[in-house]
N, C-alpha and C positions, 0 to 999 in steps of 0.2 A: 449354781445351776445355770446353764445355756441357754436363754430362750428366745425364738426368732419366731420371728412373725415377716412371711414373708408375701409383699403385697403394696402397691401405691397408696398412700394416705386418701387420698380424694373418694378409690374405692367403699361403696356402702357398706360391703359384708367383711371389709377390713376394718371399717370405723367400728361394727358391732365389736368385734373382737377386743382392735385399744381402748375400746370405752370400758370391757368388761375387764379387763388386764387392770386400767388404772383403776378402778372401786375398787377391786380384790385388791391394792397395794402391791401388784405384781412385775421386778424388772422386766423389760424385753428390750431386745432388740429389731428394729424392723430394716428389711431389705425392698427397697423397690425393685418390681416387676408388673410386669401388666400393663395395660391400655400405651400409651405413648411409650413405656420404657421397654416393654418387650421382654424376649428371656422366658415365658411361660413354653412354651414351643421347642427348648430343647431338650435333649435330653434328660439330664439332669434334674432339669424341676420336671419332667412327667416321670422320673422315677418316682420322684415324692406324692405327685401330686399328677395320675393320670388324666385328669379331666382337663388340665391346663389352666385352670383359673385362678385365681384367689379367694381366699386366703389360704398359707399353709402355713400349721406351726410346726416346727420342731425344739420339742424339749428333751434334751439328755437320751437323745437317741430313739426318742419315741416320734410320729411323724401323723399330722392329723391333719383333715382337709373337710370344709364344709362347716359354714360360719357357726350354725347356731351350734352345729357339732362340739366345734371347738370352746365355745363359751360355756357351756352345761358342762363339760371336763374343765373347765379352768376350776368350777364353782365347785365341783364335786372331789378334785386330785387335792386343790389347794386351801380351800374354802368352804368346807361340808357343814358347817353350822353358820353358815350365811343366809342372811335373808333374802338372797338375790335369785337362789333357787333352790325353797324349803323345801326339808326332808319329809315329811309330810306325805302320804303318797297323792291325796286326792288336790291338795295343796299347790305340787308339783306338776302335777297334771294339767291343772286348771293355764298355770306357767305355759308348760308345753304346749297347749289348745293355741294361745295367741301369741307363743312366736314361730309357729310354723303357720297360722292363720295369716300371717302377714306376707308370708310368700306366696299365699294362695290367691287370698283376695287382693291385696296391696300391690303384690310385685308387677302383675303386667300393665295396670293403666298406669301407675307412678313410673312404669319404663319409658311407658308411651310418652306422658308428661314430660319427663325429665329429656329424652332425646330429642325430642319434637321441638322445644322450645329453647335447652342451653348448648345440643351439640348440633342442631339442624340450623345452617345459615336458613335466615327471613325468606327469601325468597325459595326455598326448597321446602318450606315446611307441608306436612299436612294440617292443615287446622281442624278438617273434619277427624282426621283420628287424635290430635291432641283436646279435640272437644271431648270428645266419648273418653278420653283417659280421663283429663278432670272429674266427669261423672263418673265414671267408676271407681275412682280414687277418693271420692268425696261420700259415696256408699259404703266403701270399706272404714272411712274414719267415722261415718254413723256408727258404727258398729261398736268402737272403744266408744266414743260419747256416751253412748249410752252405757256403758262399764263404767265411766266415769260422774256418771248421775250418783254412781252406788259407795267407789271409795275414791280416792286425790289422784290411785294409779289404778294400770289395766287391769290387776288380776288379785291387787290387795291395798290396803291401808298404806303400804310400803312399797319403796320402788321393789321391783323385783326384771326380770330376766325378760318379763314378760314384755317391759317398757323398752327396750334396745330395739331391737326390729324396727317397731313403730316409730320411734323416736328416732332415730336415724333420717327415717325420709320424712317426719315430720320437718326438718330443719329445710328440706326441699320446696314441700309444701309450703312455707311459708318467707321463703326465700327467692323462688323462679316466680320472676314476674308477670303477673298474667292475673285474670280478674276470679279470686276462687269462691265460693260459694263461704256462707258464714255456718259453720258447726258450732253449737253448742258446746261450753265447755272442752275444746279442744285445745284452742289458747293459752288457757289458763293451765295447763297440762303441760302444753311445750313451755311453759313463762319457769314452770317449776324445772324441769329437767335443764331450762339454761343456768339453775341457780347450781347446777352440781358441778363443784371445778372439774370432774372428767368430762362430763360432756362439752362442755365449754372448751378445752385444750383441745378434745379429737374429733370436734363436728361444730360446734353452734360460731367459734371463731373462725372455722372457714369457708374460704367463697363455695359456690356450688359451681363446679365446674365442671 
């Protein structure tokens, strides 16, 4: 079987994808495109993928776009008795509530954070809006904390689906230097997901750039 993942490694909603690829023992193949490398823009990749973004896989002639998208199909095509995203419906669900949560609440102050501070030169920054991303960013990780008062992951006893989103820009959070506020039990959450050799090869071994 074929399978491409096409997308810059450094990309977030790419890393969810290779992180969800290697736990399922899944080959792929990845193609850069995006940010510096370009190539979303023509053609070609807006056949596949009209929105221009990344990620997009293509498997055996089938053609998917939209991270967490594609992750739930990886779990479901290849992986159906996985505990990464139980069959279970309410089980499932609970999965699904926090990795779409994390686009909702996470994604625009960790944008704000993350541009503000690794791709805005010093002198051009805002600080007043990289302040407010922090605290907004630092509410949304209240929010697992407190999930994690209850079991080791966000949505069960076991990693699940649930963890990738969040875990992804946790490696942010705790990487882009700047003075962050102390969460409870959120540390000790990211300490465990660097113990998983996938995360470790497609996010916690690289720089945040």
């Amino acid at each position: 079987m074929q399978r491409i993942v096409w997308g810059r490694a450094s990309s977030s909603n790419v890393m969810k994808v290779l992180w969800t690829l290697d736990e399922l023992g899944l080959p792929f193949e990845r193609r850069d495109v995006g940010g510096s490398f370009g190539k979303t823009d023509t053609p070609e990749y807006r056949a596949m993928n009209p929105t221009g973004l990344v990620p997009t896989l293509q498997e055996d002639g089938f053609t998917l776009w939209e991270s967490n998208a594609i992750c739930r199909y990886l779990c479901q095509a290849h992986a159906p008795d996985s505990k990464l995203w139980p069959q279970e419906a309410r089980a499932r669900a609970n999965v699904d509530r926090w990795m779409d949560a994390q686009q909702t609440v996470l994604g625009a102050p960790m944008t704000a954070v993350f541009w503000g501070l690794v791709r805005t030169p010093p002198e051009k920054r805002d600080m007043a809006a990289i302040a407010q991303g922090i605290q907004g960013a630092a509410r949304a990780y209240g929010l697992i904390a407190a999930q994690l008062q209850r079991s080791p992951y966000i949505a069960a006893e076991t990693f699940t689906l649930a963890d990738v989103p969040w875990g992804v820009h946790a490696h942010r959070w705790f990487n882009i230097d700047f003075d962050r506020p102390e969460i409870p039990g959120l540390r000790a959450w990211y300490d465990r997901l660097c113990e998983r050799p996938a995360y470790r090869t497609h996010i916690a071994e690289h720089p945040v750039v």
